[in-house]
N, C-alpha and C positions, 0 to 999 in steps of 0.2 A: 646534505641537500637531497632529497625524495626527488627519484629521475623517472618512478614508474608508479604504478596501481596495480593491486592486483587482478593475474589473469585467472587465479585458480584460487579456489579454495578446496585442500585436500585434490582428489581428481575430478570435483568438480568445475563447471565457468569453461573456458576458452571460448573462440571465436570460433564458431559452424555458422559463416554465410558466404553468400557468394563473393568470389573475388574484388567484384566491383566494390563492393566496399568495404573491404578492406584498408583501403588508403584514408576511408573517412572515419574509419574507428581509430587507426595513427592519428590521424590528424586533431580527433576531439580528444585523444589521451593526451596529448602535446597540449592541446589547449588549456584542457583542466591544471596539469601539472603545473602549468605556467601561471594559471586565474589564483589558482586557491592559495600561491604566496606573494600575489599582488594585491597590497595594501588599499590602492586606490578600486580593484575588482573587488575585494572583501566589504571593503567599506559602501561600497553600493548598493551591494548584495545586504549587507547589516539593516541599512537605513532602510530599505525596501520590507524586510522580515518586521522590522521593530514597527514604523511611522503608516504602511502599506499594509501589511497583512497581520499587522497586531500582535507579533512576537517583543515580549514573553509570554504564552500563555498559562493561565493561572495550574494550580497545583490544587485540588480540592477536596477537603475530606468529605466524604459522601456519608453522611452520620448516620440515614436511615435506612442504609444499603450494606453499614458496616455493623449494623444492629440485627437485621438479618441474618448476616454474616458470621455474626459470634468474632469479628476481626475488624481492625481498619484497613477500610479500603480510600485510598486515595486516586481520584481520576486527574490522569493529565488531559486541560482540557483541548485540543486540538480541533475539536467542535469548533470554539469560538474563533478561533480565525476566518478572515475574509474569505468568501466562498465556500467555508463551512466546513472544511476538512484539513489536513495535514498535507495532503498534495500543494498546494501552494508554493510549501516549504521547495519542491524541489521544480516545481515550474520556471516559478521566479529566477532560482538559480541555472536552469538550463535555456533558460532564453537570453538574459545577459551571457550566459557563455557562447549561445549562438551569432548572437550580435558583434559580439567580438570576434569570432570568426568570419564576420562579415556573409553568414547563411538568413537572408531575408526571408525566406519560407519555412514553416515552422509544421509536422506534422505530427499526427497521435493517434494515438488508442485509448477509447475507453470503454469500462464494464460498467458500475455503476453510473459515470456522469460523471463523478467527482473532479479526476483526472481533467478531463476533456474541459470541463469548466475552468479548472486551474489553468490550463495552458490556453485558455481562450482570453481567460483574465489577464496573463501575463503578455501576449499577443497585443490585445490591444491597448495595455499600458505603454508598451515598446515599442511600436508602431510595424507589427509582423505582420506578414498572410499568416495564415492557420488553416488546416484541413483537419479534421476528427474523422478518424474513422469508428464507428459504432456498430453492432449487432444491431439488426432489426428486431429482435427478441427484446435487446436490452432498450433498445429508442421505446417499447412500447411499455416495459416494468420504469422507466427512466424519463418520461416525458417531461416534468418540469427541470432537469438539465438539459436537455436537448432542446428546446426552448430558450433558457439562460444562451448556451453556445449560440445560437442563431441571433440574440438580442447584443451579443459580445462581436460579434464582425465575424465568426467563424463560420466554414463551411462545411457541415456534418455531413461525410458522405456514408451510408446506409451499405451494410452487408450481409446479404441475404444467403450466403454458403453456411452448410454446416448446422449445429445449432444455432447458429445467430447471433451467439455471444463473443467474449472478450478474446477466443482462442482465435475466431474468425475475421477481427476485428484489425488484431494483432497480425499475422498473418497479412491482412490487406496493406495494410501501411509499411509493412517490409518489402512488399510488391509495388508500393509507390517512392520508396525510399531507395532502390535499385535502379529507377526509371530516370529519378531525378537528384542523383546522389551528389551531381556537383552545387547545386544553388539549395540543399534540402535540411534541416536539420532534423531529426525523430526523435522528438521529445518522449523518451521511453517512460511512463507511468511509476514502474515499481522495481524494486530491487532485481529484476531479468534483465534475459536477454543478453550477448554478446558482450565480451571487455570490451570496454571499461564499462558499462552500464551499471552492473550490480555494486560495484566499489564505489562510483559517480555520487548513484542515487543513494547509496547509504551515507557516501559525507554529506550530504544534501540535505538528510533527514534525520543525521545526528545530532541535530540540535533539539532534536526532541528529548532525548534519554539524558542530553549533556544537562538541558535547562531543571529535567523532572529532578534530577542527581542531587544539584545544589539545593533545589526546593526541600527538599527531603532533608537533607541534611540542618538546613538553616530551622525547618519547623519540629524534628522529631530529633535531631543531633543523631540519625542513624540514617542506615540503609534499609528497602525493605527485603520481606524473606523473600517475597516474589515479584518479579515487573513479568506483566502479565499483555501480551497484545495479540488480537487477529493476526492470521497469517492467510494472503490470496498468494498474490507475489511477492509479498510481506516488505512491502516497504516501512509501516508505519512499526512493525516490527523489530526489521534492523535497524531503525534509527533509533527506539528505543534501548533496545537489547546493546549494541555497540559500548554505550556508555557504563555498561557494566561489565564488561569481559573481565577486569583485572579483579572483580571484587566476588569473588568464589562462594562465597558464603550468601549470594542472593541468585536464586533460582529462574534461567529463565523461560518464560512456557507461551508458547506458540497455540494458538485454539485455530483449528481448520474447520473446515464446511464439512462436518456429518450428514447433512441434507435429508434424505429419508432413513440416513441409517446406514454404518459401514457397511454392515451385511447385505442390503439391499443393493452396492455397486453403486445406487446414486448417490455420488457424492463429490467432495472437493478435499478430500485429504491424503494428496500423495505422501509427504512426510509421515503420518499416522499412519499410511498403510506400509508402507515401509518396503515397497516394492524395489527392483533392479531400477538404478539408473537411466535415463536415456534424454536423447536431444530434441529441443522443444525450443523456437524462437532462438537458434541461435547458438545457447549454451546447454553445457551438460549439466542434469540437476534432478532430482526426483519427480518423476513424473508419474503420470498414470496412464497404465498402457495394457495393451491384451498382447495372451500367449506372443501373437505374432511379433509384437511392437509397433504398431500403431496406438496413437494417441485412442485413452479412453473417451466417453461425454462426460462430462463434471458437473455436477448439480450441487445448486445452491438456494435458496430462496434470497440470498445474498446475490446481488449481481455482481461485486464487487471480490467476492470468493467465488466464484463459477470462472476454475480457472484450472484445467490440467496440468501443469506444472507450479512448480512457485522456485526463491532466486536461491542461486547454486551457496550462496554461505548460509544460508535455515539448513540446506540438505548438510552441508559439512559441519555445524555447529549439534544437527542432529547425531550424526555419527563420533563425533569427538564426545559425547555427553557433557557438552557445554549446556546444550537448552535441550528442553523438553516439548514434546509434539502431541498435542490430543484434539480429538474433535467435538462437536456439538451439533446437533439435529437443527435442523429446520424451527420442530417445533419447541425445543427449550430455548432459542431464539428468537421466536416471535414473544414466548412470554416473559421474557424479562427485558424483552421492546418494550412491553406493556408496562408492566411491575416497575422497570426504572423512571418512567414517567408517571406512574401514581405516587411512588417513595418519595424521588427528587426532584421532580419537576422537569425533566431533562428527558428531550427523546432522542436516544441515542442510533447513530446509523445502525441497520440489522447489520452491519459486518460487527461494529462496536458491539453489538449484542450478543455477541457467539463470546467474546472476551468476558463480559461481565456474567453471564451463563456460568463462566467456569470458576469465577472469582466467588461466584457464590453457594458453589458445593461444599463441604463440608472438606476441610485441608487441617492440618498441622501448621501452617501459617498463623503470624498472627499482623502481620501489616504487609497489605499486598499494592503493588503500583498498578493501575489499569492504565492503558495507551485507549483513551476516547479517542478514536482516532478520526470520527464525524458526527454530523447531526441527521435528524432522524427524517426532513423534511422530503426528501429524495423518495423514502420510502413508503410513506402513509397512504399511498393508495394500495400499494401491495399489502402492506402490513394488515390495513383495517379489513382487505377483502378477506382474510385470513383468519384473520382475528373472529369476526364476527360480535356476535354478545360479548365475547370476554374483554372487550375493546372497552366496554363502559362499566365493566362488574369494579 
């Protein structure tokens, strides 16, 4: 019988927060260990994925993208689920976990939207309050989520520190989640932040790599050479990647926010740069930080990767040379936003777009898995002001 989770991966993860809660990270590890072998919490959770947010999502060979490619490329689609992304997968499940701890208040962060829509979706399924905390930066690249959240019963509260983004956002909701630790639950977005959080949200989101595994298997009778995903906090990542760990002989590779350019400093690729450790939200994990160790800015044209750290098992999976870590610019991102919706008809979130970026460089590969891990709609006003002309070429 499994009595814990883990707190560490290699010397990364532990718990760096305040005392006060302390006894609510016991108490959700308690919960989870208990939820995840109870048949009657499994079974809720199942029917909720399958009948609710539309799990299984489909397996799809992208023919005009794998023609490109000189490879097959297969997208898992996690686009198509309810609300339009792979966050669901683990809202859903930390809201019923919350409800069973009898926590009616339900609080979040989000970067892109995605998240915060997830946990507003599952909020007002379950009959929760809900607070989002958001970057004012990100409320203005993110407007029709923030919008959804306010149409869902939620209340976005705006934070105007810092960049403005998801580091600030995050940060705030840790500051509300110490204030009101006893009635509070923090529906944490992505594989971060304090134990149990990164182990939580990876069995959360394993059923992404578990579903892609068997698909693969059932249509090609193999494995592919690569499973390939965006990493911010990399949760759609580790849920992918997970389901491959025993099987060696498939590659897995992590694409982070290049933004203007390693060398440029603007950017979101702690993993890719490969800097010293240090603690960020909580846990220890590769961050980006200067001389002194202060947190760096992180840029992304991604809102959803404009994130200085990401979750402590990418950093330890990077150091073991289990998976691989590379990044992608802004603008090879914007143009295979483009490219994959004139190919497939499919427009894919710019985080998804940093993944299919790299799936379609030139590799030794010859059948790669892509994690779509959202749809494109969140971003078309940012994209198209970008884009320009090349929007309709």
């Amino acid at each position: 019988m499994i009595t814990s989770v883990e707190h560490r991966f290699g010397p990364y993860g532990g718990q760096y927060v305040p005392e006060t809660l302390m006894p609510a990270l016991a108490e959700l590890e308690r919960a989870w260990i208990d939820a995840r072998t109870d048949a009657e919490f499994r079974s809720s959770l199942d029917v909720l994925l399958r009948d609710y947010a539309g799990r299984p999502t489909p397996l799809y060979l992208a023919e005009r993208l794998s023609e490109a490619a000189g490879r097959s490329i297969y997208l898992k689609r996690e686009d198509l689920l309810h609300t339009g992304a792979h966050k669901i997968n683990n809202a859903l499940g930390q809201a019923l976990l919350a409800k069973r701890m009898g926590k009616r208040r339900i609080i979040a962060e989000t970067g892109a939207g995605q998240h915060g829509v997830a946990t507003a979706t599952a909020c007002a399924l379950l009959d929760l309050e809900c607070v989002v905390y958001m970057g004012t930066e990100d409320m203005r690249r993110q407007k029709p989520n923030v919008e959804r959240m306010g149409l869902l019963g939620a209340r976005v509260e705006p934070v105007d520190a810092g960049t403005r983004t998801l580091k600030e956002a995050t940060s705030a909701a840790i500051r509300d989640w110490v204030t009101n630790v006893a009635t509070t639950h923090y529906v944490i977005g992505s594989a971060v932040g304090p134990a149990p959080y990164p182990a939580l949200v990876r069995d959360l989101q394993r059923v992404i790599g578990d579903e892609a595994r068997a698909q693969l298997l059932e249509r090609e009778h193999r494995l592919p050479a690569r499973a390939i995903a965006c990493v911010g906090g990399g949760s759609n990542a580790i849920g992918t990647f997970a389901a491959f760990y025993a099987d060696r002989d498939v590659e897995l590779v992590g694409v982070e926010a290049a933004g203007e350019g390693i060398e440029s400093g603007r950017h979101g690729a702690p993993l890719t740069v490969g800097g010293p450790g240090g603690v960020l939200h909580g846990a220890f994990s590769a961050i980006m930080q200067d001389a002194e160790g202060q947190i760096s800015e992180a840029h992304s044209i991604s809102a959803g990767l404009d994130y200085p750290g990401t979750g402590p098992e990418h950093a330890w999976l990077r150091d073991s040379g289990r998976a691989r870590y590379t990044a992608v610019t802004d603008e090879e991102a914007l143009a295979t936003f483009a490219r994959t919706a004139r190919l497939e008809g499919i427009i894919p979130a710019l985080e998804s777009a940093h993944a299919l970026a790299f799936a379609l460089k030139p590799a030794e590969s010859d059948l790669d898995l892509v994690c779509l891990s959202g749809r494109g709609d969140k971003d078309l006003a940012e994209a198209l002001a970008r884009l320009g002309p090349l929007a309709g070429a």
